[in-house]
C-alpha positions in Angstrom: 45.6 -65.3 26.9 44.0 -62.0 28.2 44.8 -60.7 31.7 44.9 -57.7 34.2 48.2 -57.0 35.1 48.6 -54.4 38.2 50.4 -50.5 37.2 52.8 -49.9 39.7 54.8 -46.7 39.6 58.0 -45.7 40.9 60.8 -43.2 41.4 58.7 -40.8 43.2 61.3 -39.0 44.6 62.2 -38.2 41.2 59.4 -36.4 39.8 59.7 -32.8 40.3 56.5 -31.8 40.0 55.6 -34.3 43.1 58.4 -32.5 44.5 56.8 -29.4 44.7 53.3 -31.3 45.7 51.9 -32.4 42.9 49.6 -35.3 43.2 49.6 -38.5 41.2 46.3 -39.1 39.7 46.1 -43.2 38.7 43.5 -43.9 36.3 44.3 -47.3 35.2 45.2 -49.7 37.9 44.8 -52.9 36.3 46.2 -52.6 32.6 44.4 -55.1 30.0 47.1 -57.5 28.2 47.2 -60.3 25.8 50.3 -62.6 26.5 51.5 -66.2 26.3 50.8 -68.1 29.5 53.9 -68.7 29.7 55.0 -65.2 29.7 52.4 -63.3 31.9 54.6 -60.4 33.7 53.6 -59.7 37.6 53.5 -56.3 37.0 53.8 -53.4 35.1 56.6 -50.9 36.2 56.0 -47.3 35.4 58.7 -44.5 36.2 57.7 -41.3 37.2 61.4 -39.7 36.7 61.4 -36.2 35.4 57.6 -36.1 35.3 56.0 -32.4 36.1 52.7 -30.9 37.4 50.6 -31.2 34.2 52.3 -34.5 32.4 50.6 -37.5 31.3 51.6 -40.6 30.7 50.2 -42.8 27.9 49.3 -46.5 27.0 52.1 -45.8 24.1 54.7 -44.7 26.7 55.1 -48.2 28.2 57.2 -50.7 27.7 55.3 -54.1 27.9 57.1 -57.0 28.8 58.5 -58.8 25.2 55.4 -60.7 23.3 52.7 -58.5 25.1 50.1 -56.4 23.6 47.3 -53.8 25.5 43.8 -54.8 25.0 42.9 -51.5 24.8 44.7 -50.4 21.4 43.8 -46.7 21.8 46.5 -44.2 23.4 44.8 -44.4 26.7 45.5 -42.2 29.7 47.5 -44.6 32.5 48.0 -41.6 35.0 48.5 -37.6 35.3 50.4 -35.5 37.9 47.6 -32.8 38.8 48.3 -29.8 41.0 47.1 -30.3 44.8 43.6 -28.7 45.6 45.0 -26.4 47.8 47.3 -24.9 45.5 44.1 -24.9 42.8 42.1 -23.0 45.2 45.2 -20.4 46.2 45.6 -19.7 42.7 41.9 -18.9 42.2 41.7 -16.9 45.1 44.6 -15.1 44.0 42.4 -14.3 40.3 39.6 -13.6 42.0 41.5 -10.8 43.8 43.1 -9.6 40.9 40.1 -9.2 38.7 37.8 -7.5 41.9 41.0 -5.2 42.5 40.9 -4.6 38.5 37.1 -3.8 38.5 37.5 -1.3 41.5 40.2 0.6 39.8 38.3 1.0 36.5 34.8 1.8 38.6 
C-alpha cells in the first residue's frame, strides 16, 4: 500500500546551527511510502541533533520504520538549516562595504 506519512522533526534545542538562529527550511512534509497495511507508521521522526547552518538532510538519512520503502527512490532533499535573512543581508552589507572601501583606496 502507498501512503503519505507526516516528517516531524525534533531535538531542536540540539542543533547548533538553530542555536545561533538558523532556520529550518522543510521541504518535504508528507514523505511518500510503500508499506503493509498492517504496518503503516504515524509518523516519521527526524532528529535535528548536531545539525549546523548549511546541513541537509537526505531521503537516505532516514530510518523508515521496518518493511518500508520511499516512493521517491532518488536521494531527495527532506529539509536544510539555512541562515536567517537578516544575518544574509548583514553579511552582504558587510561585502558591499568592503569592496566600495576597496575601490576607494585603489581610485
Amino acid at each position: 500500500m502507498t501512503v503519505n506519512v507526516p516528517v516531524h522533526f525534533k531535538d531542536e534545542e540540539l542543533s547548533p546551527g538553530l542555536k545561533r538562529g538558523g532556520v529550518l527550511n522543510v521541504v518535504i512534509h508528507d514523505l511518500g511510502l510503500v508499506v503493509d497495511a498492517a504496518q503503516i507508521p504515524e509518523e516519521i521522526v527526524v532528529s535535528l541533533e548536531g545539525l549546523e547552518v548549511g546541513d541537509n538532510i537526505h531521503l537516505s538519512q532516514l530510518k523508515l520504520p521496518k518493511g518500508a520503502t520511499a516512493v521517491d527512490s532518488d536521494d531527495i532533499t527532506i529539509a536544510t538549516i539555512v541562515a536567517p535573512s537578516a544575518l544574509k543581508s548583514a553579511e552582504g552589507e558587510a561585502d558591499d562595504a568592503e569592496g566600495e572601501a576597496a575601490e576607494g583606496a585603489e581610485g
